[in-house]
C-alpha positions as CSV (number, residue, x, y, z in Angstrom):
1,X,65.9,25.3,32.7
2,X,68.8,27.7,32.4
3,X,68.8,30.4,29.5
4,X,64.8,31.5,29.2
5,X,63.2,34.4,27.7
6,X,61.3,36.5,29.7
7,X,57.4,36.2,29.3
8,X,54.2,38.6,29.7
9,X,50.9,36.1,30.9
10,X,47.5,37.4,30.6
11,X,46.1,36.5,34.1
12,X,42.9,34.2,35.1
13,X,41.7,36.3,37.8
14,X,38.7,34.2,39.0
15,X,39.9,34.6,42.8
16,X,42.0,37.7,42.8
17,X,43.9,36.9,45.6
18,X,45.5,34.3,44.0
19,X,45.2,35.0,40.1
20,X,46.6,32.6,37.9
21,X,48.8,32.8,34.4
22,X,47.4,31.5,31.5
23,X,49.4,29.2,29.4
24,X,48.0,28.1,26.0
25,X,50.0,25.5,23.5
26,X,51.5,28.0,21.8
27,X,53.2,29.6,24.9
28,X,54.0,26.3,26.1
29,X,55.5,25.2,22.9
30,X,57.5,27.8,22.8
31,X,59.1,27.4,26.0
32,X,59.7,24.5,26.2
33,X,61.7,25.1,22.9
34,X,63.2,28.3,24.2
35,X,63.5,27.3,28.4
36,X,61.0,27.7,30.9
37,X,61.6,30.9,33.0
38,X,61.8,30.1,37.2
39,X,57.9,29.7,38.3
40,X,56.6,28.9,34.9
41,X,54.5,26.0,35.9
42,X,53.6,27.1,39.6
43,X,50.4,29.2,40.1
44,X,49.3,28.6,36.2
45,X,46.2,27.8,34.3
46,X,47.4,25.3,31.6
47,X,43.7,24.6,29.2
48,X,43.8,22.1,27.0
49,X,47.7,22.1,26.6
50,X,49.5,19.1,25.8
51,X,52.8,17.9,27.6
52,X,54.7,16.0,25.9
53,X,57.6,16.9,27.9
54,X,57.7,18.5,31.6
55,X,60.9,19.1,33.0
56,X,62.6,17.3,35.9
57,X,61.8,18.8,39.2
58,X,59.2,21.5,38.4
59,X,57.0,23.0,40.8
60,X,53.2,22.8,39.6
61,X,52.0,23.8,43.0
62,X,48.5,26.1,43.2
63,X,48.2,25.3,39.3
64,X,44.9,24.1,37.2
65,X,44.4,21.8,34.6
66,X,41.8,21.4,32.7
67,X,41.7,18.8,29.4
68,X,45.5,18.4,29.9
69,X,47.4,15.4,28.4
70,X,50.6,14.2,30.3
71,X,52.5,11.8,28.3
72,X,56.6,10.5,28.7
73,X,58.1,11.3,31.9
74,X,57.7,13.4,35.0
75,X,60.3,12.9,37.4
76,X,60.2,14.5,40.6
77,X,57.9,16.6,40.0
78,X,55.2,19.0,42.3
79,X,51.6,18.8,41.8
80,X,50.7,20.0,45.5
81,X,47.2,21.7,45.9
82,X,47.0,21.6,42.4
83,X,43.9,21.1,40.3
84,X,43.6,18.7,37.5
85,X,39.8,17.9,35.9
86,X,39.1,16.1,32.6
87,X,42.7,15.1,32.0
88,X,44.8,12.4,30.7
89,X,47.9,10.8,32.0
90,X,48.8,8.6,28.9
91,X,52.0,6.2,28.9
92,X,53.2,8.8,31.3
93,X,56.4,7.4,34.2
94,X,55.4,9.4,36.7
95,X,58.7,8.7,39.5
96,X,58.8,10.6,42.3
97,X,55.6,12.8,42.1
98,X,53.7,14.7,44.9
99,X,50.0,15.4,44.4
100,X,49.3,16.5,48.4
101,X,46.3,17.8,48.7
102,X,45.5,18.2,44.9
103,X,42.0,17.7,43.0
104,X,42.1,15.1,40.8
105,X,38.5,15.2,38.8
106,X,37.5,12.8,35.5
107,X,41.3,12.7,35.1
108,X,42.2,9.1,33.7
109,X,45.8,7.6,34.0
110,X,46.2,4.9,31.3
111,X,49.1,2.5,30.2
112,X,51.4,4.7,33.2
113,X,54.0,3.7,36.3
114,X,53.7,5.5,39.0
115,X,56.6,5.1,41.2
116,X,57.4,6.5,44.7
117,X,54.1,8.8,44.0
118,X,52.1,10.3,46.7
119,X,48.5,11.5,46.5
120,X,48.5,12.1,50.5
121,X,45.4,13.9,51.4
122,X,43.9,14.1,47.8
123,X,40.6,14.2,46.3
124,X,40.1,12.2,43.6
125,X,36.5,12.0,41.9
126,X,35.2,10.0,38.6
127,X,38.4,9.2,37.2
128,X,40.5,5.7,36.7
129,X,43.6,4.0,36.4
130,X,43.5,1.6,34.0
131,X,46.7,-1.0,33.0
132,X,49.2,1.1,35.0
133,X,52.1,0.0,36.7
134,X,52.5,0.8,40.7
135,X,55.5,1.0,42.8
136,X,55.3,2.5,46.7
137,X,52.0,4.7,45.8
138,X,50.5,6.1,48.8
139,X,46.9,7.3,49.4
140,X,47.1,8.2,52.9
141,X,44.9,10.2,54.0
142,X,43.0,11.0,50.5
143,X,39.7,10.9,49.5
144,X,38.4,8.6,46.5
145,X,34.8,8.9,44.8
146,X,33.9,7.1,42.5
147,X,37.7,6.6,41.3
């Protein structure tokens, strides 16, 4: 991450003791070309943004997404009590990834490894996982409808 510009969000403020930034493609294109500040992907609300690169070891925790794509590699990476609906995970290595207690909703992971991932006390509804590749994935504890 390193050298980042600062960054104003406008705010989702659905529940407002816990309101969320909004980050659009543009803003996410541009910092991922210009660094991601500390906390850019925790507590967020990431619409129909496309990552084609997330960096290793980001926190994602308390964040939504909704209509996401997640493609290459996320390493590492935080996804605990997050929310994810009507996404993709698409040729996406996924190594090292928590989703504890997240919400996994019509998301679809296709043509991806997961690799020492934990979805430990998840909910995941009306999605699939279709041709991937799995390596020490645990579901303990986690709820699956429909899935």
């Amino acid at each position: 991450m390193g050298d980042y510009q600062q960054y104003h969000y406008e705010m989702f403020d659905l529940d407002p003791d816990r309101p969320l930034k909004i980050i659009s493609q543009p803003l996410y294109n541009h910092a991922a070309e210009h660094g991601f500040p500390p906390d850019f992907f925790t507590n967020s609300y990431f619409d129909h943004v496309d990552f084609g690169h997330i960096p290793e070891g980001v926190d994602c925790s308390g964040s939504q997404f909704r209509s996401c794509t997640f493609r290459g590699p996320i390493m590492k990476c935080v996804f605990d009590d997050a929310a994810i609906y009507d996404s993709n995970f698409e040729r996406a290595v996924l190594r090292m990834v928590n989703f504890t207690r997240a919400s996994i909703a019509h998301t679809r992971f296709r043509h991806s490894g997961l690799s020492f991932v934990s979805f430990l006390d998840a909910r995941l509804k009306g999605g699939y996982m279709r041709d991937c590749s799995f390596d020490i994935v645990d579901f303990k504890g986690a709820t699956i409808d429909g899935t």
